[in-house]
Backbone as CSV, one residue per row, in Angstrom:
resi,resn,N_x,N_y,N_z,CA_x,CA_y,CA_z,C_x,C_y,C_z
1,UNK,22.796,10.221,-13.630,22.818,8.766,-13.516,23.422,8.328,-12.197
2,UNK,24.507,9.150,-11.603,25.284,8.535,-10.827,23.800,8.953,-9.438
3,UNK,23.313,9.914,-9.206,22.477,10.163,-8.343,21.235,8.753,-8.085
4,UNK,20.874,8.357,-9.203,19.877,7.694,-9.736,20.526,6.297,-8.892
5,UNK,21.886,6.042,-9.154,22.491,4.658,-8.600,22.708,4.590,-7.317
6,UNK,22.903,5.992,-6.733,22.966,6.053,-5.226,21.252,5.715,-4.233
7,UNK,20.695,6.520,-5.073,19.019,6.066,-4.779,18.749,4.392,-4.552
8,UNK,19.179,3.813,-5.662,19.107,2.332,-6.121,19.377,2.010,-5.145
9,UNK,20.979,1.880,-4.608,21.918,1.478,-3.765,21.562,1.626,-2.755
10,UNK,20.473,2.860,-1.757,20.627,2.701,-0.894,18.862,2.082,-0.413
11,UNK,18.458,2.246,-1.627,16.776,1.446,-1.100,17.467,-0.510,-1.540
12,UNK,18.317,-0.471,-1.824,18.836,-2.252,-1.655,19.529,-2.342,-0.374
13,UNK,19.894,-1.469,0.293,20.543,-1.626,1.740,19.427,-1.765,2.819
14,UNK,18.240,-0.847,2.330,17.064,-0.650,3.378,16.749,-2.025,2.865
15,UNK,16.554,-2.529,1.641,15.851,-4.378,1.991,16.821,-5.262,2.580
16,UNK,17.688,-5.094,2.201,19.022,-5.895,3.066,18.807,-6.067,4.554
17,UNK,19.067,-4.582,4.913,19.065,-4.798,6.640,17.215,-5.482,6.795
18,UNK,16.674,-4.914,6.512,14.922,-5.299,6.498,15.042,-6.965,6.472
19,UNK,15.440,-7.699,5.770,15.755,-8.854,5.598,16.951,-10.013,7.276
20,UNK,17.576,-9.049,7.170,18.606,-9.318,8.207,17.573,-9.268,9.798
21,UNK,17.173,-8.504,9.843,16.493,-8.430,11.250,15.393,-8.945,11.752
22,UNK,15.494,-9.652,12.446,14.928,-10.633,13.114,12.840,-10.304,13.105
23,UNK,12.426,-10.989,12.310,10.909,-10.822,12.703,10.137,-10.684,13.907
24,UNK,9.182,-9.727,14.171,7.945,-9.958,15.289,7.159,-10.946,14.635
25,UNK,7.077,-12.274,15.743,6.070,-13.331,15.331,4.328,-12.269,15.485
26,UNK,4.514,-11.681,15.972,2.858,-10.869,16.040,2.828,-10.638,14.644
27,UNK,4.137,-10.037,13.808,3.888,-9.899,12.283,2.724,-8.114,12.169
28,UNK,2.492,-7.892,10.572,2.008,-6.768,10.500,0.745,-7.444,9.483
29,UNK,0.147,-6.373,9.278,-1.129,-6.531,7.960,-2.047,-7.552,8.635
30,UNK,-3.099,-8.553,8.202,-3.387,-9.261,8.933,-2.844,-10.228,9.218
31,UNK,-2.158,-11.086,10.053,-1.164,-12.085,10.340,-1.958,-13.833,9.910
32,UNK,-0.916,-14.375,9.924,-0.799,-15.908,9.687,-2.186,-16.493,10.198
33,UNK,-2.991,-17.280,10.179,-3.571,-18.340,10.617,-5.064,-17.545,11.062
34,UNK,-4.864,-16.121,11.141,-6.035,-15.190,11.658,-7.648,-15.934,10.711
35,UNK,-7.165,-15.788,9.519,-8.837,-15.993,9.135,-9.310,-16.929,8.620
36,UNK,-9.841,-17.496,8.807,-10.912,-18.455,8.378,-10.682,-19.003,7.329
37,UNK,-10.420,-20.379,6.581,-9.963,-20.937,5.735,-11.138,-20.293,3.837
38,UNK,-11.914,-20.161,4.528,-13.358,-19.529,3.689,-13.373,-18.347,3.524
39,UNK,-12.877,-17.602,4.426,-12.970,-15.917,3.930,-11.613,-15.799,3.685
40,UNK,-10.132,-16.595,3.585,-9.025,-16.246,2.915,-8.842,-16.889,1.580
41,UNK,-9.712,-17.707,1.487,-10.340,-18.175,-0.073,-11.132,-16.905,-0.858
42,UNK,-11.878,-16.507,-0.202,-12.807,-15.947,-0.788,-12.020,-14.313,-0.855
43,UNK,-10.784,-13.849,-0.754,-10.371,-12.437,-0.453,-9.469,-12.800,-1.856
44,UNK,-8.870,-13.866,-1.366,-7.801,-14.544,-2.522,-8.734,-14.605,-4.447
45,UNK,-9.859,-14.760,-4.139,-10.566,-15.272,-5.359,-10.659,-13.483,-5.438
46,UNK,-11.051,-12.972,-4.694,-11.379,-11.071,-5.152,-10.257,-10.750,-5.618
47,UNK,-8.659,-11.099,-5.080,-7.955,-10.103,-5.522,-7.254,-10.917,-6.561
48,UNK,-7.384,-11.694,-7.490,-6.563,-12.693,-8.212,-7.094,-11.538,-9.764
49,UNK,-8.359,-11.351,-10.051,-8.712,-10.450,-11.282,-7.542,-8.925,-11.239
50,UNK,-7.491,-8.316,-10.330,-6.843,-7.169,-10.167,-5.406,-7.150,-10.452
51,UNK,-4.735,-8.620,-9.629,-3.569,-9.140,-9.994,-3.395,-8.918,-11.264
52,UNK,-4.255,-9.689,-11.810,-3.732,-10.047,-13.689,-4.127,-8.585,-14.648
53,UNK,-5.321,-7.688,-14.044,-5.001,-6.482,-14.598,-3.831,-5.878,-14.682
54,UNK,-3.196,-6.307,-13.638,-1.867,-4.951,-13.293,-1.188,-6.001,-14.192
55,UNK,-0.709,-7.181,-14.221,0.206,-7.610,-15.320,0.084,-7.267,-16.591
56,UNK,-1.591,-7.312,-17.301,-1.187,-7.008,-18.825,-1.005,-5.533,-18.775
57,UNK,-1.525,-4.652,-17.557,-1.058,-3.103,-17.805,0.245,-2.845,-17.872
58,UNK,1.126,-3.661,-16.892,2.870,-3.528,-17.032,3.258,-3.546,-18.630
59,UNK,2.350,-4.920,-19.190,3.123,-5.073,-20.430,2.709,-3.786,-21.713
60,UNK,1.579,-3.625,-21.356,1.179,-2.198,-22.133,2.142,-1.323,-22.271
61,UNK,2.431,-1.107,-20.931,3.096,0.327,-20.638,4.517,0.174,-21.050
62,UNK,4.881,-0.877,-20.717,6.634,-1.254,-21.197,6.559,-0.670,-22.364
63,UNK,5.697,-1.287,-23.119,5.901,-1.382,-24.836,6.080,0.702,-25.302
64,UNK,5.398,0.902,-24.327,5.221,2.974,-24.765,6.724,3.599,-24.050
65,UNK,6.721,3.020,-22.825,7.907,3.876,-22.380,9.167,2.475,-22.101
66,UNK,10.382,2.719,-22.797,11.317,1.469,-22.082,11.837,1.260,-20.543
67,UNK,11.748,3.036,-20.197,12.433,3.128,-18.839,11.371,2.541,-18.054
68,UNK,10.340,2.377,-18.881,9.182,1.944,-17.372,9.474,1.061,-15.978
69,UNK,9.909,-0.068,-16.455,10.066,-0.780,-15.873,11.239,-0.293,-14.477
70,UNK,12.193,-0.075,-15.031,13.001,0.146,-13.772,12.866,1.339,-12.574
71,UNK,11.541,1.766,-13.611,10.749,3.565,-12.831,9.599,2.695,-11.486
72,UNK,9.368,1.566,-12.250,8.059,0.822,-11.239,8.613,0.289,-10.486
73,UNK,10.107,-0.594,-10.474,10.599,-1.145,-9.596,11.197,-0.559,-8.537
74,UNK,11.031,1.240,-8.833,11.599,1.957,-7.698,10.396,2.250,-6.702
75,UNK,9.448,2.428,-7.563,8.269,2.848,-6.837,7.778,1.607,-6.060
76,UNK,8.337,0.335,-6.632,7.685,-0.759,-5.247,8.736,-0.997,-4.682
77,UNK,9.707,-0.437,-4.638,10.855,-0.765,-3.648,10.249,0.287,-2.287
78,UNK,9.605,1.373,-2.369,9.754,2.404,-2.127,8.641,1.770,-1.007
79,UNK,7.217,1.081,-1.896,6.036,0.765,-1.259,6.369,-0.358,0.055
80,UNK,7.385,-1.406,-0.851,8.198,-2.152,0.370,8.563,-1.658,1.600
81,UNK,9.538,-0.755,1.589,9.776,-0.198,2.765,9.120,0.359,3.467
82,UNK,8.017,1.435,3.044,7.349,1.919,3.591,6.384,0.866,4.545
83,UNK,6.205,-0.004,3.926,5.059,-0.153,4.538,5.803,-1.566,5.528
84,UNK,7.265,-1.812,5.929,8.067,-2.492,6.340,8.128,-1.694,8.144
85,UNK,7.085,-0.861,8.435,7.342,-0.098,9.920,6.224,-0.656,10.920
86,UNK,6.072,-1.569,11.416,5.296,-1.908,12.344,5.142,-1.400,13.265
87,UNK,3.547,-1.170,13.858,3.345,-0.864,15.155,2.440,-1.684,15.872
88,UNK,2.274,-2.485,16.295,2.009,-3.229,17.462,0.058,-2.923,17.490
89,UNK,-0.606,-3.472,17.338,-1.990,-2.929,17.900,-2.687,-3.770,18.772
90,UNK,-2.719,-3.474,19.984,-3.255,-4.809,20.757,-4.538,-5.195,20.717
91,UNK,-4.937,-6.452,21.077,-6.070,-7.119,20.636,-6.859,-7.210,19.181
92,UNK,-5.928,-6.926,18.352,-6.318,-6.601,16.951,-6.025,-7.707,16.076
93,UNK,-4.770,-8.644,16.883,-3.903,-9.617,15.654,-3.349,-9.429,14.562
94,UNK,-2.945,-7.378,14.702,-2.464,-7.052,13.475,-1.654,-6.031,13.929
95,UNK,-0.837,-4.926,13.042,-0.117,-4.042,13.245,-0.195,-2.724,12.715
96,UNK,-0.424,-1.586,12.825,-0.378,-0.362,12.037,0.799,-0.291,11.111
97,UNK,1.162,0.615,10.147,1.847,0.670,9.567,1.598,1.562,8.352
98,UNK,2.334,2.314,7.952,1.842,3.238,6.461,2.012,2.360,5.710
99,UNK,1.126,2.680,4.432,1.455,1.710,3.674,2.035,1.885,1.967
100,UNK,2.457,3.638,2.037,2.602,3.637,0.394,2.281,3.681,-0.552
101,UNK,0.928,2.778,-0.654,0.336,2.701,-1.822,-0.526,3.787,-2.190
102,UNK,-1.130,5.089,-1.277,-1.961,6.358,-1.893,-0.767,7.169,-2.718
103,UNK,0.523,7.166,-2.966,1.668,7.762,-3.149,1.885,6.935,-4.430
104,UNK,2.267,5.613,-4.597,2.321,4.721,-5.416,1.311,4.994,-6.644
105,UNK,0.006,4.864,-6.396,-1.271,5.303,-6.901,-1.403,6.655,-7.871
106,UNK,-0.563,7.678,-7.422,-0.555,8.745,-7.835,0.807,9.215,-9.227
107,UNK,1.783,8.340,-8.873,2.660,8.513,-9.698,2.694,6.960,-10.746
108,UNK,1.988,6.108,-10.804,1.888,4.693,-11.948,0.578,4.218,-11.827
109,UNK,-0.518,4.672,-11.369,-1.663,4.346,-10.934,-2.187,3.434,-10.478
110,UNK,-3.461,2.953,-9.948,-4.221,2.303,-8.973,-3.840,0.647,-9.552
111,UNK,-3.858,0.461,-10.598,-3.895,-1.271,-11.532,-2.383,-1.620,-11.034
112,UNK,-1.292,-0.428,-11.165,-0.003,-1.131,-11.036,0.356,-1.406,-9.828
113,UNK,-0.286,0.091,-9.238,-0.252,-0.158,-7.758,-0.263,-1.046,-7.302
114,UNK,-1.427,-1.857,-7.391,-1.710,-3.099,-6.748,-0.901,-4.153,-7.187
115,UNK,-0.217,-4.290,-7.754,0.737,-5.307,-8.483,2.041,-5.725,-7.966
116,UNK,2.504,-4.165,-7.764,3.597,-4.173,-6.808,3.452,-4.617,-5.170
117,UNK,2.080,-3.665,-4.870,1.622,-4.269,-3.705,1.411,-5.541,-3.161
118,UNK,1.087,-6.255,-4.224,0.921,-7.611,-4.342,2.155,-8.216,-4.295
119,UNK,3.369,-8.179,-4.748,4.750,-8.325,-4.565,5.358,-8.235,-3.348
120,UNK,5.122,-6.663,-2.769,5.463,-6.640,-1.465,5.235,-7.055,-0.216
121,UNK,3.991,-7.468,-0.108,3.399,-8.320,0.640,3.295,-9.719,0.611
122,UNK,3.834,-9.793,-0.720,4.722,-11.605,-1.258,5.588,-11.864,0.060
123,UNK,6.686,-10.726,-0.647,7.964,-10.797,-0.421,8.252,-10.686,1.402
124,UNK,7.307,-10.181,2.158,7.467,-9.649,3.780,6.653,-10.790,4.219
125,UNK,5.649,-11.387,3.827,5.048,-12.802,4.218,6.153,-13.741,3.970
126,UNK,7.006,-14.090,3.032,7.699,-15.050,2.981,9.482,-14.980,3.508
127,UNK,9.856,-13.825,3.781,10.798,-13.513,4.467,10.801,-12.192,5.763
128,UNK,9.680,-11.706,5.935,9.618,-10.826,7.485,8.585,-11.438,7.922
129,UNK,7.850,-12.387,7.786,7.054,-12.734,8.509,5.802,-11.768,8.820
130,UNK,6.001,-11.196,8.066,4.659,-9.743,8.343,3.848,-9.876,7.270
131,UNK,2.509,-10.425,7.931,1.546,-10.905,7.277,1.264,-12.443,6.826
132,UNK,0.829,-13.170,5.740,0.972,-14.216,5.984,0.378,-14.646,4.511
133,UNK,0.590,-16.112,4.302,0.208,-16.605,2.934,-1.114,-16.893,3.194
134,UNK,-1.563,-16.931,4.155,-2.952,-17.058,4.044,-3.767,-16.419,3.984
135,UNK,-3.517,-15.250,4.261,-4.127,-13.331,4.597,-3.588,-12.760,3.506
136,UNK,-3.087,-13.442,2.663,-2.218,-12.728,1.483,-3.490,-11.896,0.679
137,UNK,-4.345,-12.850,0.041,-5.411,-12.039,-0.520,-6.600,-11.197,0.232
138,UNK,-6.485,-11.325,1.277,-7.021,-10.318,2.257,-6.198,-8.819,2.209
139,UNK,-4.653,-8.811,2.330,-4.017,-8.299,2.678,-4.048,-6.835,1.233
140,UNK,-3.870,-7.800,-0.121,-3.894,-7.628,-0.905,-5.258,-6.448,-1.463
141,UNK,-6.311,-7.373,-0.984,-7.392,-6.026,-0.934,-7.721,-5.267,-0.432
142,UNK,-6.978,-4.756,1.049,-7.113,-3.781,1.635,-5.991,-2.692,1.386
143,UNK,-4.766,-3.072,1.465,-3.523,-2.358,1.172,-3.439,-1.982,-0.610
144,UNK,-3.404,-3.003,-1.225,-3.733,-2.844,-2.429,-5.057,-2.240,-2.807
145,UNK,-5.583,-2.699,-3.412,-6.959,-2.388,-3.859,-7.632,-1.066,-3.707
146,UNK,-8.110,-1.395,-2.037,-8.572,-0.461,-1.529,-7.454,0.873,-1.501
147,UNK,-6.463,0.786,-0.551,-5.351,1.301,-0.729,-5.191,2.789,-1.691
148,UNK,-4.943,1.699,-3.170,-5.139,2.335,-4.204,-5.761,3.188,-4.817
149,UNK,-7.319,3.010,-5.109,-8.111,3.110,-5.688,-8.206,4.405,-4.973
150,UNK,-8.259,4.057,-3.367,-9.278,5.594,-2.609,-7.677,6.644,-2.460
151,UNK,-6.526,6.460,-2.707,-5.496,7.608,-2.718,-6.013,7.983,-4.218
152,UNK,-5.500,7.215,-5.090,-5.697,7.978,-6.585,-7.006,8.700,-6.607
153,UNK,-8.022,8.045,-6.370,-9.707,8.907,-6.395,-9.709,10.222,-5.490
154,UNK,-8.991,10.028,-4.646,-9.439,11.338,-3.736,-7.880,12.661,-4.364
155,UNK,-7.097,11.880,-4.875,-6.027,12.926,-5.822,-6.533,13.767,-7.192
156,UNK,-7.201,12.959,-7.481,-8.106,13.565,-9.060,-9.257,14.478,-8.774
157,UNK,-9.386,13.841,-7.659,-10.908,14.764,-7.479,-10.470,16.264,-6.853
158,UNK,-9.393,15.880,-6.224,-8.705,16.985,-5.647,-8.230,18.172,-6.035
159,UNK,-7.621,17.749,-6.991,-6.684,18.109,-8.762,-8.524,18.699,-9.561
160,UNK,-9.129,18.624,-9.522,-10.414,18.516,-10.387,-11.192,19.807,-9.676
161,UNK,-11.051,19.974,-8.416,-11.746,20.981,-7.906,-10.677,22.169,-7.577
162,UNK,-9.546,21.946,-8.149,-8.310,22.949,-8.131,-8.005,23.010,-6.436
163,UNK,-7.760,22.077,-5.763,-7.101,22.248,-4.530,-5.405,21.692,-4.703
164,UNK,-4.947,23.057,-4.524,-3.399,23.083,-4.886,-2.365,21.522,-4.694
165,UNK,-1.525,21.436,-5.436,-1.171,19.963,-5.353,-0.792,19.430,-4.397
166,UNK,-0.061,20.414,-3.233,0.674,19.946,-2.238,-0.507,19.267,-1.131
167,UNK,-1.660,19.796,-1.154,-2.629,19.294,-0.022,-3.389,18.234,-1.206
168,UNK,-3.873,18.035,-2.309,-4.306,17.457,-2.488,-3.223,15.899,-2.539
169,UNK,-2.210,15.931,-2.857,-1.283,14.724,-2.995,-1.438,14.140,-1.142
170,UNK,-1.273,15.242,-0.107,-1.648,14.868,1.321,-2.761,14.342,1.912
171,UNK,-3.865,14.698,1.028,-5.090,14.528,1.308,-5.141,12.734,0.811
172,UNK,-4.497,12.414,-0.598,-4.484,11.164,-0.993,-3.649,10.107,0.026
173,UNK,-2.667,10.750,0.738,-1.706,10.037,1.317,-2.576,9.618,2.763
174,UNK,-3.283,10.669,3.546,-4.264,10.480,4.490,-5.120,9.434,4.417
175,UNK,-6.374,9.341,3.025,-7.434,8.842,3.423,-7.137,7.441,2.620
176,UNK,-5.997,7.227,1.865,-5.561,6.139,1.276,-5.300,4.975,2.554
177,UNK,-4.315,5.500,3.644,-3.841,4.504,4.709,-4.911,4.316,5.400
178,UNK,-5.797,5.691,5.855,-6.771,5.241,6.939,-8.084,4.370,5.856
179,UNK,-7.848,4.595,4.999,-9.249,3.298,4.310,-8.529,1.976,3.966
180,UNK,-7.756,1.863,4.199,-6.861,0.343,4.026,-7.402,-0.292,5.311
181,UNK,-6.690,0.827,6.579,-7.638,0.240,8.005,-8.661,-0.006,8.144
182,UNK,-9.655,0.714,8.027,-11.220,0.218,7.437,-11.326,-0.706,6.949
183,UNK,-10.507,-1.003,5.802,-10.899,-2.350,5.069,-10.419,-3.188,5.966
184,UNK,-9.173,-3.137,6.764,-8.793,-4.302,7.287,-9.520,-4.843,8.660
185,UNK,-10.340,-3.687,9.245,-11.233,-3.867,10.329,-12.627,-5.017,9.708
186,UNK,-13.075,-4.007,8.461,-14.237,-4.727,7.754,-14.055,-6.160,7.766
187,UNK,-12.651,-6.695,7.097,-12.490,-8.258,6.852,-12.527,-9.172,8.262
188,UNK,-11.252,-8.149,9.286,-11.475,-9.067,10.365,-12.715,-9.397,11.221
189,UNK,-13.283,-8.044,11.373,-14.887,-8.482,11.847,-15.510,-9.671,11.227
190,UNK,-15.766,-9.330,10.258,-16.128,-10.411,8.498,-16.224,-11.615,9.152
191,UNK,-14.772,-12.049,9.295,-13.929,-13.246,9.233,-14.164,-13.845,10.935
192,UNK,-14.220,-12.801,11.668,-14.092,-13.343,13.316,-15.572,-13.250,14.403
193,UNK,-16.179,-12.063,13.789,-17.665,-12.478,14.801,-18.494,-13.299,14.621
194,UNK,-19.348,-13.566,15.874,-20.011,-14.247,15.844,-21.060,-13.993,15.575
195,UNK,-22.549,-14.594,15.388,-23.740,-14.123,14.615,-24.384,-13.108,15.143
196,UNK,-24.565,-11.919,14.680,-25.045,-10.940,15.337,-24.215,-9.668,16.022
197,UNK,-22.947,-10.258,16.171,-22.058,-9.129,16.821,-20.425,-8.501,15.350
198,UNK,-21.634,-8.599,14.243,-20.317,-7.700,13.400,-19.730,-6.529,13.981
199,UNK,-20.985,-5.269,13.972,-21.138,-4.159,14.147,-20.108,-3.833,15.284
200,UNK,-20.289,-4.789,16.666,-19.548,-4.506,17.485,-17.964,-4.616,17.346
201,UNK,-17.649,-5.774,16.826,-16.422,-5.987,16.797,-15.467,-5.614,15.554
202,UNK,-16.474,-4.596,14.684,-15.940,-3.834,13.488,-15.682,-2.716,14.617
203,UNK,-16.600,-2.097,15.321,-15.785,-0.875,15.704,-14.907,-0.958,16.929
204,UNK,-14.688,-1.921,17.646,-13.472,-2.456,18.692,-12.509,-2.259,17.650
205,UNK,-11.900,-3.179,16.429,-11.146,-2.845,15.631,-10.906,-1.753,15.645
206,UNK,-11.678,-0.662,14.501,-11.359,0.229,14.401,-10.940,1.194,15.295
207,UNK,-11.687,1.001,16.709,-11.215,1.886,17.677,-9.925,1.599,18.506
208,UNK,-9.374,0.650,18.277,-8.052,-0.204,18.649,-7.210,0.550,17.189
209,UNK,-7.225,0.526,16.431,-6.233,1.509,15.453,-6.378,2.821,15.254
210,UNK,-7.317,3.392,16.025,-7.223,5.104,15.925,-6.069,5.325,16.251
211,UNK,-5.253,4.840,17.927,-4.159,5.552,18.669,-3.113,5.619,17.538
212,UNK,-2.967,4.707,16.694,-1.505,4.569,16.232,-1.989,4.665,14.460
213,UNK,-3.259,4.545,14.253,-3.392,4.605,12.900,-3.681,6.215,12.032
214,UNK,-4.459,6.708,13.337,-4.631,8.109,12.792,-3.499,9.183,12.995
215,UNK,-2.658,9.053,13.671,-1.147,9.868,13.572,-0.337,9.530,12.338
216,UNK,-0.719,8.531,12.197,0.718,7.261,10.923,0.014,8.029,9.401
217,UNK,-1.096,8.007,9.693,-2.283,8.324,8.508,-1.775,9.722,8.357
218,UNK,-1.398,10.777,8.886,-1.152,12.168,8.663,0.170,12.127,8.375
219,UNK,0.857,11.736,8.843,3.017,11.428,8.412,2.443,11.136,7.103
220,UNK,1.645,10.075,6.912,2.352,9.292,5.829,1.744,10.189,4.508
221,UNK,0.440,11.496,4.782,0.405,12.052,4.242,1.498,13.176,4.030
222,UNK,2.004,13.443,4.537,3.794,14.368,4.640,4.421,13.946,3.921
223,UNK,4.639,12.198,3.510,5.421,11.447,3.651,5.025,11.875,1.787
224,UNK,4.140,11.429,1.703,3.368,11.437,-0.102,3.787,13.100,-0.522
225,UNK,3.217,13.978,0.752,3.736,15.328,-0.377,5.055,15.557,-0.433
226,UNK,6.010,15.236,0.258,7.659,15.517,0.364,7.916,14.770,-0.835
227,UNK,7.941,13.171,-1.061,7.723,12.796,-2.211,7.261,13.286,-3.464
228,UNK,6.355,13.666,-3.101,5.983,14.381,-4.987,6.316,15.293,-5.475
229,UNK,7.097,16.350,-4.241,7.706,17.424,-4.463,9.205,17.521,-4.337
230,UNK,9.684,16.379,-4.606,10.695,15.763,-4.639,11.291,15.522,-5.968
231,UNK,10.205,14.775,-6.274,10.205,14.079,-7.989,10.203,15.477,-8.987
232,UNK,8.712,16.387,-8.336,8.062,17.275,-9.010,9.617,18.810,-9.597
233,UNK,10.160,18.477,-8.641,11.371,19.563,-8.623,12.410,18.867,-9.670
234,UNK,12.621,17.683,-8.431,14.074,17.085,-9.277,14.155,16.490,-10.659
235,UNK,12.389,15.985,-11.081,12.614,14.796,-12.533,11.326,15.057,-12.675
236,UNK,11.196,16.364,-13.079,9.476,16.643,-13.187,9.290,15.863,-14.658
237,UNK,10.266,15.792,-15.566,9.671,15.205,-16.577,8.807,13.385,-16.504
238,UNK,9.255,12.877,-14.813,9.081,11.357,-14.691,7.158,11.805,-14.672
239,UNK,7.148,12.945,-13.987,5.539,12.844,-14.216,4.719,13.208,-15.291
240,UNK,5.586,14.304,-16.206,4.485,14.748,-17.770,4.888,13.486,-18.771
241,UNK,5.759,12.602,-18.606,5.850,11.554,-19.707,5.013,9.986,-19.471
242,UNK,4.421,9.994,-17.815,3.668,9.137,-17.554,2.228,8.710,-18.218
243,UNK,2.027,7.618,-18.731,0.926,7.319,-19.337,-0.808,7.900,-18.842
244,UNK,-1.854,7.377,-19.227,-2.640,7.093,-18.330,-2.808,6.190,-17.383
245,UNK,-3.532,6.704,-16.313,-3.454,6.052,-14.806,-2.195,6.337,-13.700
246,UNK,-1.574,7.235,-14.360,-0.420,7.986,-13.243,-0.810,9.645,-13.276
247,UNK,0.054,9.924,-12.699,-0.560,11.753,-12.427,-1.118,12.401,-13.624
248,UNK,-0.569,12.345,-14.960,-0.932,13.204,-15.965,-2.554,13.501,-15.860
C-alpha cells in the first residue's frame, strides 16, 4: 500500500508542476481556432457516441471489480502526462507528442481508453493550453479513438499470432502514436485545403511530423513495454483480474 501511495503522490506532483508552468501559446494536439467551425462540429458530433460508451462501460466495470476505479484513474493520470511532452512541428499548427493511449488500450481497453483520453485533453485545453475547446472533438478522435482502437488491435493480433509479449505490447505502442498522426494530418488537410489540393497538403503534414513523430513513435513504444513489464512483474494479478476489453 505504502508503494501504491508513493506512485499516487508522485504522478500528483507531475500534474502540479505540469499545471504551474507556463504554457506554449503554439499549444500541442491540434491547437485553438485551427479548424473550421464545421469540421470541429462535425469531429465533436463523431466523438460524443464513444464518449458515452466509455461512461456506461466505467459503470459496468465498477459494479464487477471495486478497485476499478482508482486502477483507471491511475492509468489516465499516466495518459495525462504522457502525452503532456510537446514538440514543436513547424508549419503544422500543432505539436508531436506521445500520447499513451496504445498502452492505456492494452491494460482497460479501447472504450475506456477513450474516456480518460477525453478527460485529458479536457483538462490540458483548459489549463495548459495544449490543444483547444474547439479541436477538442477532433483531438478526441485521433488521440482517442483512433489512438485506441489501432494500439489494442494491433496487441491482439499480435498476442493471436504468438509474437512474444514484449514486442507485441511495442509494436501496439508504435503504430498506436504514429496512427493518431495520420489521423491528425487526415483532419487538418480535411479542415484546411483548398479544392483539389487534399492529397498535397495531407502529405506536407505528414511529412512535417516524420522528424519528430517517428523517433517519439519508437520511445513511446519502449515506453508501453517497460510499462507492462512493470505491472506484469510487480501486480501481475492487475492484469489476470481485468475484465473484457483489457489484456485478458
Amino acid at each position: 500500500m505504502m508503494r501504491i501511495g508513493l506512485i499516487i503522490n508522485g504522478i500528483a506532483a507531475g500534474i502540479t508542476i505540469l499545471l504551474i508552468v507556463p504554457a506554449n501559446a503554439l499549444a500541442m494536439h491540434i491547437s485553438e481556432g485551427i479548424l473550421p467551425v464545421s469540421w470541429a462540429v462535425l469531429w465533436y458530433v463523431l466523438s460524443l457516441p464513444f464518449i458515452y460508451w466509455g461512461i456506461r462501460e466505467i459503470k459496468e466495470q465498477s459494479k464487477q471489480m471495486p478497485w476499478f476505479k482508482p486502477y483507471l484513474g491511475l492509468v489516465g493520470a499516466a495518459v495525462f502526462i504522457i502525452s503532456c511532452m510537446p514538440v514543436p512541428v513547424p508549419f503544422a499548427s500543432t505539436c508531436s507528442h506521445p500520447c499513451g493511449t496504445g498502452l492505456a488500450s492494452i491494460f482497460i481497453g479501447p472504450i475506456l481508453t477513450i474516456l480518460i483520453a477525453s478527460i485529458a485533453l479536457l483538462i490540458q485545453a483548459l489549463f495548459l493550453a495544449h490543444g483547444g475547446l474547439t479541436s477538442l472533438g477532433a483531438n478526441v478522435i485521433s488521440m482517442g479513438v483512433i489512438g485506441a482502437f489501432v494500439g489494442y488491435g494491433v496487441f491482439k493480433l499480435s498476442m493471436r499470432i504468438k509474437i512474444p509479449w514484449a514486442i507485441s505490447v511495442f509494436l501496439a505502442g508504435v503504430f498506436s502514436d504514429w496512427a493518431t498522426y495520420g489521423m491528425t494530418s487526415f483532419e487538418l488537410a480535411s479542415a484546411l485545403a483548398e479544392p483539389g489540393q487534399f492529397k498535397a497538403l495531407f502529405y506536407t503534414i505528414i511529412i512535417a511530423f516524420v522528424p519528430t513523430q517517428l523517433p517519439l513513435g519508437i520511445l513511446e513504444g519502449f515506453l508501453c513495454m517497460g510499462a507492462y513489464r512493470f505491472i506484469k512483474l510487480r501486480r501481475p494479478e492487475l492484469i489476470k483480474e481485468l475484465p473484457k476489453g483489457g489484456v485478458v
